[in-house]
VOTILUM-376397 format. One record per atom (N, C-alpha, C): y, x, z; atom name; chain. Coordinates in Angstrom, 1 decimal. Each point is the difference from the previous one (the first is absolute). Layout:
BEGIN
Y X Z atom chain
Y X Z CA A
...
END
This chain:
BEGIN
Y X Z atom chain
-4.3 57.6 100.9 N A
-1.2 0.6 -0.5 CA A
-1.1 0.0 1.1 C A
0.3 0.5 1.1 N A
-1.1 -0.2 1.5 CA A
0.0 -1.1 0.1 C A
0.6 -0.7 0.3 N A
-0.5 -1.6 0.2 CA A
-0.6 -0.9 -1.1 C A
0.1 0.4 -1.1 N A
-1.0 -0.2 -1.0 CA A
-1.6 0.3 0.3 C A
0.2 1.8 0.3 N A
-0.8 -0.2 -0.3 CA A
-1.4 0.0 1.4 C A
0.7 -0.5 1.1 N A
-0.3 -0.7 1.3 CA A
-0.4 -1.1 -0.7 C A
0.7 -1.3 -0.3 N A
-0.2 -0.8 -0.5 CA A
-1.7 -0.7 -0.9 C A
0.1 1.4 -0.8 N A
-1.4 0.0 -0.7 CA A
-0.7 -0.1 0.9 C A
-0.1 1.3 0.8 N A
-1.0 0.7 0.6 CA A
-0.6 -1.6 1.3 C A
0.8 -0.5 0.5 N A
0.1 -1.0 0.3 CA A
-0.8 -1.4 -0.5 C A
0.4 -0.3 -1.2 N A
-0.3 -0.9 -1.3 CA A
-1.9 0.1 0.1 C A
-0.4 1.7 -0.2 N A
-1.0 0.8 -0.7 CA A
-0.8 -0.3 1.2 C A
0.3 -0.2 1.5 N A
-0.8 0.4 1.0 CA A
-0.4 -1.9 0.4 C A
1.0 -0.9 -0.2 N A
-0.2 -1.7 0.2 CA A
-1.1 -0.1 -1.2 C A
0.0 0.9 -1.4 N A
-1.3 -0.8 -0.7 CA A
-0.5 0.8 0.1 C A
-0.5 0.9 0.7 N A
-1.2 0.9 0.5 CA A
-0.8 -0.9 0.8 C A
0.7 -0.8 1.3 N A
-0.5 -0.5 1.0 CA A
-0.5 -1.6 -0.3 C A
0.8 -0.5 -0.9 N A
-0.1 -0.9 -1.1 CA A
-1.5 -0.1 -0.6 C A
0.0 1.3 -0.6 N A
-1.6 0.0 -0.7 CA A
-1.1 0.2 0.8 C A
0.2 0.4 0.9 N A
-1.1 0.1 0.9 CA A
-0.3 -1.4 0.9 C A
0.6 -1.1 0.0 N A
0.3 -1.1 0.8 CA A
-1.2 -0.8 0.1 C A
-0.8 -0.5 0.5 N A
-1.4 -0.8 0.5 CA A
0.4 -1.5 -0.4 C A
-0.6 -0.7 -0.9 N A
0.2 -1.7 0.3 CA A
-1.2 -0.4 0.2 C A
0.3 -1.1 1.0 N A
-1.0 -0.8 0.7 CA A
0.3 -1.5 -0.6 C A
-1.3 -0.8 0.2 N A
0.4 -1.7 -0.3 CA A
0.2 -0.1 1.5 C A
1.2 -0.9 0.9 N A
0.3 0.2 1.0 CA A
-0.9 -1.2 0.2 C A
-0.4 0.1 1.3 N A
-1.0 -0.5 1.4 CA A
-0.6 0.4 0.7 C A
-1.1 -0.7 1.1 N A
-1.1 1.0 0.5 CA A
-1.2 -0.3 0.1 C A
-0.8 1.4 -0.4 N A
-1.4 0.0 -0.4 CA A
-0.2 0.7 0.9 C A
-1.8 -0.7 0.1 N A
-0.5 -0.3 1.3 CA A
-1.4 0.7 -0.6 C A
-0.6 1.0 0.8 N A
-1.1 0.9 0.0 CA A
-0.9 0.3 1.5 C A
-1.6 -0.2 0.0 N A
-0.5 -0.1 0.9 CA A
-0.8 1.4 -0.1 C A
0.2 0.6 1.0 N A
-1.1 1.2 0.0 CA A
-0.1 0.2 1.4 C A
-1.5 1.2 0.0 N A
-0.2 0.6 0.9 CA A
0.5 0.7 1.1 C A
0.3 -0.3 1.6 N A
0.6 1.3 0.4 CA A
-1.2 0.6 0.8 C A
0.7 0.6 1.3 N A
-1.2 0.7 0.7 CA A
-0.7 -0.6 0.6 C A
0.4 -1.7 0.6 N A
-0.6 -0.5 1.1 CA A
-0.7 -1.5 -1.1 C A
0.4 -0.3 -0.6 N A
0.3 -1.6 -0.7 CA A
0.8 0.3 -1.3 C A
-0.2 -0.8 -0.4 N A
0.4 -0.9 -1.8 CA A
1.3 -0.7 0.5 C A
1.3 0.7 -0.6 N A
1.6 -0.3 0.1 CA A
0.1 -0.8 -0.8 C A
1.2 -0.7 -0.6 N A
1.0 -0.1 -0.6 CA A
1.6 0.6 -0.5 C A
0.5 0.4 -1.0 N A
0.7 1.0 -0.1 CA A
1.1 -1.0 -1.0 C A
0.6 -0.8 0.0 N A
1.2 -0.4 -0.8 CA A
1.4 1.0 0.1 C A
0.4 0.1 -1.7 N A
1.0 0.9 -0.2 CA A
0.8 -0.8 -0.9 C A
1.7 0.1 0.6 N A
0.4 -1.1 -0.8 CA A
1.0 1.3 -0.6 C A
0.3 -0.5 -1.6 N A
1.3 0.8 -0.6 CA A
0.6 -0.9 -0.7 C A
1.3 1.3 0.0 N A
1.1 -0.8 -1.6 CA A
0.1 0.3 -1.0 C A
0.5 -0.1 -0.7 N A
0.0 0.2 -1.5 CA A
-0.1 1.6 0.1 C A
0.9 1.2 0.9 N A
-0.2 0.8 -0.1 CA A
-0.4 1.3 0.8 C A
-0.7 -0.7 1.8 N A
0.0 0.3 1.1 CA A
-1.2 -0.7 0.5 C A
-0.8 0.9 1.1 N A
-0.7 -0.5 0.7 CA A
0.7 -0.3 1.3 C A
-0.1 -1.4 0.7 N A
1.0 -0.1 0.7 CA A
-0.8 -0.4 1.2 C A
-1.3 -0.4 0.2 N A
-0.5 -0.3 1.2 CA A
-1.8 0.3 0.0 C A
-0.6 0.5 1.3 N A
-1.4 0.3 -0.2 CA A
-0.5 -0.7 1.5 C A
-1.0 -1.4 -0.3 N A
0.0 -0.1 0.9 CA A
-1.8 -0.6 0.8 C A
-0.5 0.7 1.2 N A
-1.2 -0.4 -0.2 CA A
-0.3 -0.5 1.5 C A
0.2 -1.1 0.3 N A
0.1 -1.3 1.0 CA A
-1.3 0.4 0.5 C A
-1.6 -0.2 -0.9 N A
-1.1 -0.3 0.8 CA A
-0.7 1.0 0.1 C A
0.7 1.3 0.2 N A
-0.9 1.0 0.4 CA A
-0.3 0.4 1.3 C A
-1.5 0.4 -0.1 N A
-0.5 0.5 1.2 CA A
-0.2 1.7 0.4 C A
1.0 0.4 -0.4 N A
0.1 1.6 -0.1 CA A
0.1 0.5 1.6 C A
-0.2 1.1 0.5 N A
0.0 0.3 1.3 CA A
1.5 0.4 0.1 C A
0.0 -0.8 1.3 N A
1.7 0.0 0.7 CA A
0.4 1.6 0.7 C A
0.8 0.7 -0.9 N A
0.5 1.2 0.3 CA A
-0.6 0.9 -1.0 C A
-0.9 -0.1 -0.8 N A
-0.1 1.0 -1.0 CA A
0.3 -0.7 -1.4 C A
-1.3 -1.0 -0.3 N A
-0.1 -1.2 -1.1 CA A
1.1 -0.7 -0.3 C A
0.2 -0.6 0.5 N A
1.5 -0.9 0.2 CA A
1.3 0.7 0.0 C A
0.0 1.2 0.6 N A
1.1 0.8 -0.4 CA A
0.5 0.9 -0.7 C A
-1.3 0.1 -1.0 N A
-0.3 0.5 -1.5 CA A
0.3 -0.6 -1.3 C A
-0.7 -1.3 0.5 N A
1.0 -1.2 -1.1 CA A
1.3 -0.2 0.2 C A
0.8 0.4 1.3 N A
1.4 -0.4 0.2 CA A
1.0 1.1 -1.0 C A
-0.7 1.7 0.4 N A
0.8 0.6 -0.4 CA A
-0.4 0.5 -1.5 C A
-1.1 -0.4 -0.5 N A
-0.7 0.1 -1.6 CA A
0.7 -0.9 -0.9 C A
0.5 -1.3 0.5 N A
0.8 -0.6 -0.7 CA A
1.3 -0.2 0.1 C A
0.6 0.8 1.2 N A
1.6 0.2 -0.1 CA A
0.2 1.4 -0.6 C A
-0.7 0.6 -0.3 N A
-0.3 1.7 -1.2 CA A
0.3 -1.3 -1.4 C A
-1.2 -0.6 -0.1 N A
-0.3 -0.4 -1.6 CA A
1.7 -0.6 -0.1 C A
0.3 -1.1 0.7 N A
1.2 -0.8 -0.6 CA A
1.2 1.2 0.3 C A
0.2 0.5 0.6 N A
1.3 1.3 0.4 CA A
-0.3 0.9 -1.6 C A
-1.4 0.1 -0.6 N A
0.0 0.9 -0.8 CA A
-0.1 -0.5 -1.4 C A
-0.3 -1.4 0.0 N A
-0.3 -0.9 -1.0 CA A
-1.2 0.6 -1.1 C A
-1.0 0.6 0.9 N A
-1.4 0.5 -0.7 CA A
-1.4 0.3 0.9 C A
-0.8 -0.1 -0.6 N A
-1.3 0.1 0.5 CA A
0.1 1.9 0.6 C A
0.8 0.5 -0.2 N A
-0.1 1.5 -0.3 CA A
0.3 0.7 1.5 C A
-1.0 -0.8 1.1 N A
0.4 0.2 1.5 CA A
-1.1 0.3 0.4 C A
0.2 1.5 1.0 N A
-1.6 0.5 0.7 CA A
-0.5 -1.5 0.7 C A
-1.1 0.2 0.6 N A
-0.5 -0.8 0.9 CA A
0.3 0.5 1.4 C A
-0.6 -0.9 0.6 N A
0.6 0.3 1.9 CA A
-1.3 0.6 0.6 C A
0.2 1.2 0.1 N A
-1.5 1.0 1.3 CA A
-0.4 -0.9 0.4 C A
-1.2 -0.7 0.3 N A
-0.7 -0.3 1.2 CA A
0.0 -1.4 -0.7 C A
0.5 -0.2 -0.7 N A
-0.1 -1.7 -0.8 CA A
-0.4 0.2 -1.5 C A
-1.0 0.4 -0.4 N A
-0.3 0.3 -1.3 CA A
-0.3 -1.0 -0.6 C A
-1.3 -0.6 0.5 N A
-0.1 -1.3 -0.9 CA A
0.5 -1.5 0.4 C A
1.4 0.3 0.5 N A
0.9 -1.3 -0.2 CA A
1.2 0.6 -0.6 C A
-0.2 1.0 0.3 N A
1.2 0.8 -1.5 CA A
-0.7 -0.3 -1.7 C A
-0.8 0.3 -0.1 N A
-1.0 -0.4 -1.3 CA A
0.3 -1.0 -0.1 C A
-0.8 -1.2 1.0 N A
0.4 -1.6 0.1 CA A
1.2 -0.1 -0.6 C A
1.3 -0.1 0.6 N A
1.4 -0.5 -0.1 CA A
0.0 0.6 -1.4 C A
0.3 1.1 -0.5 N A
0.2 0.4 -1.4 CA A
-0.5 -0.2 -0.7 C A
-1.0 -0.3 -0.3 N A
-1.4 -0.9 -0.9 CA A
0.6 -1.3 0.2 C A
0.5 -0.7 0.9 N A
-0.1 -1.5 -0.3 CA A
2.0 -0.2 -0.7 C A
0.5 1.5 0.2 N A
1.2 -0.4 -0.3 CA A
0.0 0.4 -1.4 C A
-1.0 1.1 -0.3 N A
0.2 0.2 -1.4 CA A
-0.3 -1.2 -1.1 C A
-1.6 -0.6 0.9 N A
-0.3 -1.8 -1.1 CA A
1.1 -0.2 -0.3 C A
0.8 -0.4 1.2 N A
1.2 -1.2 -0.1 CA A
0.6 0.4 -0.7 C A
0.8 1.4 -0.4 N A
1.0 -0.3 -0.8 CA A
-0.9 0.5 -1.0 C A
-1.2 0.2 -0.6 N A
-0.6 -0.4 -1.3 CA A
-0.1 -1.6 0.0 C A
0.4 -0.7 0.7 N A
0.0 -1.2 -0.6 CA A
1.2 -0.9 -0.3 C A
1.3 1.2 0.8 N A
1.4 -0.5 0.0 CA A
-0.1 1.0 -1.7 C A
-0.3 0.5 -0.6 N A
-0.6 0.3 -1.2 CA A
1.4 0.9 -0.4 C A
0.4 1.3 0.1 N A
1.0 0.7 -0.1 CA A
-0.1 0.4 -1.5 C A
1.2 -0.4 -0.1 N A
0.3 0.2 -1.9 CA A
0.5 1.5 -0.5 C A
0.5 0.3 0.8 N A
0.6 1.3 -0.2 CA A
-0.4 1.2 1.1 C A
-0.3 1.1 0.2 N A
-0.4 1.1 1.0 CA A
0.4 1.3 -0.4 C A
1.0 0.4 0.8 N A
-0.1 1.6 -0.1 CA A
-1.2 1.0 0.8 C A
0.2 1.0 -0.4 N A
-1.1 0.9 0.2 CA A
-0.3 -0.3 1.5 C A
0.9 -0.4 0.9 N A
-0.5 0.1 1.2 CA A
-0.2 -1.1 0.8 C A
-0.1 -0.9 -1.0 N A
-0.6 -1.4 0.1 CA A
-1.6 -1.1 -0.9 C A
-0.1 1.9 -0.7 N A
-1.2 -0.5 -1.0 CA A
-1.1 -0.8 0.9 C A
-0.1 0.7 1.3 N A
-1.5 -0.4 0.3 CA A
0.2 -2.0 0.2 C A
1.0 -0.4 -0.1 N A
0.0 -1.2 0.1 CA A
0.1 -1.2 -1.2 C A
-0.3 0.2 -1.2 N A
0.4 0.2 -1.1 CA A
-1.4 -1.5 -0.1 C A
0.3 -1.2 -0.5 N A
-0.9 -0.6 -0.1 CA A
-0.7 -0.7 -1.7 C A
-1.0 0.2 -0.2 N A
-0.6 0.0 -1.2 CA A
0.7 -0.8 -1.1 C A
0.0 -1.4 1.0 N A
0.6 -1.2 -1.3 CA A
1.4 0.0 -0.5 C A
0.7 1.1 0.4 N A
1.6 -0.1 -0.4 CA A
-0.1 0.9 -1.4 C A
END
């Protein structure tokens, strides 16, 4: 009878996590924005159900604050698999930047499904 009703409890908690699950059209979208110094590039590639890489090659962010705002602002987003990450003191508007250009992107990897803690990424045409 306990391992029953372990079992459920078990069952109840895989389609809990189940319903809440993100899909993506897997590849990567590419978004240009603003940072503090210059006009970046921001490509975010995912999979069907993961953001799996955030990456921005031509930026001119300042080395030791800028640049190391975008390092640890997008190992938060992918560790947490959401936009729902403070910004970094002293890097405000390349924290803006990066999350702005990652939220486009996955409005255009166009998420079909979103739980509550993934609404803000939720893209019009699905």
């Amino acid at each position: 009878m306990v391992l029953t009703k372990i079992s459920a409890a078990v069952a109840l908690a895989g389609f809990a996590m189940a319903a809440g699950a993100v899909t993506y059209t897997p590849g990567t979208y590419t978004e240009k924005v603003n940072g503090h110094n210059a006009a970046f590039n921001v490509s975010v590639t995912v999979s069907k159900n993961k953001i799996e890489k955030i990456e921005y090659p031509d930026n001119l962010e300042t080395i030791g604050v800028g640049r190391v705002a975008l390092d640890k602002l997008s190992k938060k987003i992918i560790d947490r698999q959401s936009l729902g990450v403070d910004n970094v003191t002293g890097a405000t508007i390349s924290s803006f930047a990066l999350k702005g250009a990652v939220k486009k992107a996955l409005e255009k990897a166009c998420v079909s499904k979103a739980s509550e803690e993934h609404r803000e990424i939720h893209c019009s045409s699905c």
